[in-house]
C-alpha positions, 0 to 999 in steps of 0.5 A, a space after each residue: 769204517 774203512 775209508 776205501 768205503 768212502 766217497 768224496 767229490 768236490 765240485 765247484 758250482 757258478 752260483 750263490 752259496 745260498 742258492 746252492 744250499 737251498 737246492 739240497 733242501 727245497 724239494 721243487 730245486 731238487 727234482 731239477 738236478 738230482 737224478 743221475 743220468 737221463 733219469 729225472 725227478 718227477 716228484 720230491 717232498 722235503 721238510 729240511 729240518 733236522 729229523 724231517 725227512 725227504 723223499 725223491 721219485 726218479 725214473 728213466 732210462 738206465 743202462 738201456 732200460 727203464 727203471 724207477 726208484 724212491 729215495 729217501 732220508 733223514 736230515 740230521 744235520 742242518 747249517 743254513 748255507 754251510 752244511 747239509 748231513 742226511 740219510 739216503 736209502 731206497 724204498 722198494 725191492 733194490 735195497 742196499 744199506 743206508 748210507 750218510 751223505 755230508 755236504 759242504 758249502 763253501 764261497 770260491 772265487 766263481 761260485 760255491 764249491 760243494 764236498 759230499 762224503 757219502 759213506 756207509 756202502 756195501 763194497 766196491 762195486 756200491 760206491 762205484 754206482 754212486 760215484 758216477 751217479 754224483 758226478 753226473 747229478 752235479 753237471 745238471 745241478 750246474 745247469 740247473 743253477 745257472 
């Protein structure tokens, strides 16, 4: 897999390791930051276990007009409060690949600071929709922590 395909952002996050690891696999955490933009999450379901699978409704406005989408995936890999490795597919008529999505959670002075790697996308333009969808996501994730 080319690593031009891949995308890594490292954010530093001002609360407890445990508490930023529960907000990737506890679904009522997850409807409160994870959704890029003005959109939100009205409804998510997680069962964080390895196999298990989540499920997140986002809907809102994007690039002028309202949209909607579920997300979903499989978790493949769970260290509690050191490492999440999941899926992330779309259910619905917008369907690009499935891509793997590694996170890391580690202590900083300040806080936790999380790496994602998301790899597996379709080209360029792809991965740059995602880019400033994580980037975003993660400012509510900080708010929502804080």
């Amino acid at each position: 897999m080319s690593d031009s395909l891949k995308l890594q952002i490292t954010k530093i996050i001002k609360s407890k390791r445990a508490r930023v690891f529960e907000a990737w696999t506890n679904a009522d955490l997850m409807k409160q930051w994870l959704a890029p933009g003005e959109l939100i999450s009205p409804s998510a379901k997680s069962e964080p276990k390895v196999g298990g699978s989540f499920t997140l409704q986002m809907e809102g406005m994007m690039r002028g007009s309202f949209t909607k989408g579920v997300a979903s995936g499989i978790y493949k890999q769970i260290i509690p409060n050191e490492l999440v490795v999941l899926t992330w597919n779309w259910v619905g008529d917008y369907q690009p690949p499935e891509t793997l999505i590694t996170v890391t959670f580690k202590d900083v002075e300040g806080g936790t600071e999380i790496t994602l790697t998301q790899e597996g996308f379709a080209d360029e333009q792809h991965k740059g929709g995602y880019a400033g969808g994580w980037q975003s996501a993660f400012e509510k994730l900080s708010k929502a922590l804080n």
